[in-house]
C-alpha positions in Angstrom: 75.3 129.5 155.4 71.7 127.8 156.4 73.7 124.6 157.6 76.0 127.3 159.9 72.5 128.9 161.2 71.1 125.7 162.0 74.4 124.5 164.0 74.5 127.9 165.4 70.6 127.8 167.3 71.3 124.5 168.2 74.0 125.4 170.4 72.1 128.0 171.3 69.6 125.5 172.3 71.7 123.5 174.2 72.6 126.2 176.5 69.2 127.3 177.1 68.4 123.6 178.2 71.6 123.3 180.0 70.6 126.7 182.1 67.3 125.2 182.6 68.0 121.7 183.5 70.8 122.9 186.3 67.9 125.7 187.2 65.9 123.1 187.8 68.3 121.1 189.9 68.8 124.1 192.0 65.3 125.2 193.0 64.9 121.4 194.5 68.3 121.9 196.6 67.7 125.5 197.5 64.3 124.9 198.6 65.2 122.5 200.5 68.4 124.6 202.2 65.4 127.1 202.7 64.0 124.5 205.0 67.4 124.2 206.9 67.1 128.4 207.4 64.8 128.7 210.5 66.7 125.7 212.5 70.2 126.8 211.1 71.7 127.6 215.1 70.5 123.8 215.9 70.6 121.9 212.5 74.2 123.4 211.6 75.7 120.8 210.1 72.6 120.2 207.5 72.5 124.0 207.1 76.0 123.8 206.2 76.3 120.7 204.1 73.4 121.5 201.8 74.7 125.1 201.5 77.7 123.7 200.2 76.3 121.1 198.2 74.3 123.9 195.9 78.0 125.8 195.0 79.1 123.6 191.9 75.5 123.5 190.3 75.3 127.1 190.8 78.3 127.5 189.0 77.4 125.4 186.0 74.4 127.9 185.7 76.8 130.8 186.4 79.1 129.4 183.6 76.2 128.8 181.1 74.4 132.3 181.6 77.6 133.7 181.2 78.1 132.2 178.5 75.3 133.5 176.6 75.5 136.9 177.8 79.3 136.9 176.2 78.4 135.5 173.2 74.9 137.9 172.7 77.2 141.1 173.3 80.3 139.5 171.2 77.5 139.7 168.4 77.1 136.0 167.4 74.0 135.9 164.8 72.6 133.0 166.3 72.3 134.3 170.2 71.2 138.0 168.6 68.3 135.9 166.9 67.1 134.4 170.4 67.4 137.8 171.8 67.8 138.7 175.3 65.6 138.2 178.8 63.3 141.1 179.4 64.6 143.9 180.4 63.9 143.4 183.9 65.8 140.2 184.8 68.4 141.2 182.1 69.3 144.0 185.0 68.4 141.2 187.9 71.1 138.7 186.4 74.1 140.2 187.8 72.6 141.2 190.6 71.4 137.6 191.2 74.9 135.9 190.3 76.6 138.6 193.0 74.2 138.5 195.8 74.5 134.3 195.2 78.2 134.1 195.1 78.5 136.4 198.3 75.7 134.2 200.1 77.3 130.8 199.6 80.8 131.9 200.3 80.3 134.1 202.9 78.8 130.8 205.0 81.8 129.1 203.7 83.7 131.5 205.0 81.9 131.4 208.2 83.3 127.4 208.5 87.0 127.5 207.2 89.3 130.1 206.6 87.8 133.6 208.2 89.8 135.1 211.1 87.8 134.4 214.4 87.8 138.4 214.8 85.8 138.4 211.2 83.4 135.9 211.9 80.7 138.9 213.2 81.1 140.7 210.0 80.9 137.8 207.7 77.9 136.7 209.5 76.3 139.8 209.0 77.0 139.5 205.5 75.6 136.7 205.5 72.3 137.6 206.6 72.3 140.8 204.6 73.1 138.8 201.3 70.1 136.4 202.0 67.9 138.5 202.9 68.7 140.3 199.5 69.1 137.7 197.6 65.4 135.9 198.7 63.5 139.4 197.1 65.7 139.3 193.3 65.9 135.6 193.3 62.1 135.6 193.4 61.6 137.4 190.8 64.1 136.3 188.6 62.8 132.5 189.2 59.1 133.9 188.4 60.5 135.5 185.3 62.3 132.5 183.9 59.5 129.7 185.4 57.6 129.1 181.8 60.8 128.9 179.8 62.5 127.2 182.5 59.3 124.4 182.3 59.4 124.2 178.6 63.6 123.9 178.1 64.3 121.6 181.3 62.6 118.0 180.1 63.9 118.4 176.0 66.8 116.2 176.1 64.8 113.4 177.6 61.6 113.8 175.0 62.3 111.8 172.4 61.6 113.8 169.0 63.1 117.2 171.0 66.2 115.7 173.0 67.5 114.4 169.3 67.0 117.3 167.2 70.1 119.0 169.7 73.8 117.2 170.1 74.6 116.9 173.7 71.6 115.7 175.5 73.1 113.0 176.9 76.2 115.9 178.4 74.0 118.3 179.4 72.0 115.6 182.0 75.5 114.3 183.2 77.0 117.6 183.6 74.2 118.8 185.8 74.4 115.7 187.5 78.5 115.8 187.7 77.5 118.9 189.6 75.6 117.8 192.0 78.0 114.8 192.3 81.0 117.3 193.0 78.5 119.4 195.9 78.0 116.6 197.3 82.0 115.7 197.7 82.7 119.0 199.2 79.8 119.3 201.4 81.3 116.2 202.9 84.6 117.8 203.2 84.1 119.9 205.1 82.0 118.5 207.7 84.5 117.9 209.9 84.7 121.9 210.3 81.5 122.9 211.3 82.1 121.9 214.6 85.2 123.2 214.7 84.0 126.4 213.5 81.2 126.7 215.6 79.4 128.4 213.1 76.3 129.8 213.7 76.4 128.2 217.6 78.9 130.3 219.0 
């Protein structure tokens, strides 16, 4: 029983440092697609490829979050032991995950794929979404920055990054994720202009 426990908070452990390594990933790229936001009509194609580039870490973090909210509410001992977020960014999280999800792929579909007669639509929900989006992420990023700090550098402390299995995967994953943003944000380059977006 103690030896299933103790495998039990590990993994537990792994996907909090998982969550926290890929959160840390994407406060560097987001900030620096925040940068991109006041020049987005003449810096389009930046704007677009470093939107682009966030989507696959994002959904690593959406994946791993996800994962521990499933596995709280299915009842597993060793999640119920860790507990859950305050209450506050408990509520936040979905709201967060929604207004993300709708930001990046409502630019998306502002590039490939959305009818010409719904590009004014989708670009006001685009707007909306981020404006929305910049108030819940900030606090949920506030909420989560000490735990975030602590969790992020484990796997690469010596004494810590052993004590857990995986901290060589968790690293490579975030960075497979990056990797893969940075192959579709290439991709689809070649659209912007087509698109036009945000310079019609």
């Amino acid at each position: 029983m103690a030896r299933n426990e103790a495998r039990g908070d590990a993994g537990v452990e792994g996907n909090s440092r998982l969550t926290a390594q890929v959160a840390v990933i994407l406060l560097l790229l987001l900030f620096v697609v925040g940068l991109t936001v006041p020049v987005a009509h003449s810096q389009t194609r930046w704007h677009v490829f470093l939107g682009v580039l966030v989507i696959p870490p994002v959904l690593l973090k959406v994946a791993s979050t996800t994962w521990r909210f499933v596995k709280y509410y299915a009842g597993s001992r060793a999640y119920r032991r860790k507990g859950p977020p305050m209450l506050v960014l408990r509520l936040l999280g979905p709201i967060v995950v929604v207004l993300t999800l709708t930001l990046l792929f409502s630019g998306v579909g502002l590039v490939v794929g959305a009818p010409r007669s719904l590009r004014p639509l989708l670009s006001q929900i685009h707007h909306a979404s981020f404006l929305l989006w910049f108030v819940v992420m900030t606090i949920h990023v506030l909420g989560h920055l000490r735990e975030t700090a602590s969790l992020a550098p484990r796997d690469f402390l010596r004494r810590r990054g052993r004590a857990v299995t995986g901290a060589f995967a968790r690293p490579v994953a975030t960075l497979l994720s990056v990797g893969i943003g940075l192959v579709c944000a290439w991709a689809i380059l070649p659209y912007v202009t087509a698109a036009g977006y945000l310079s019609r």
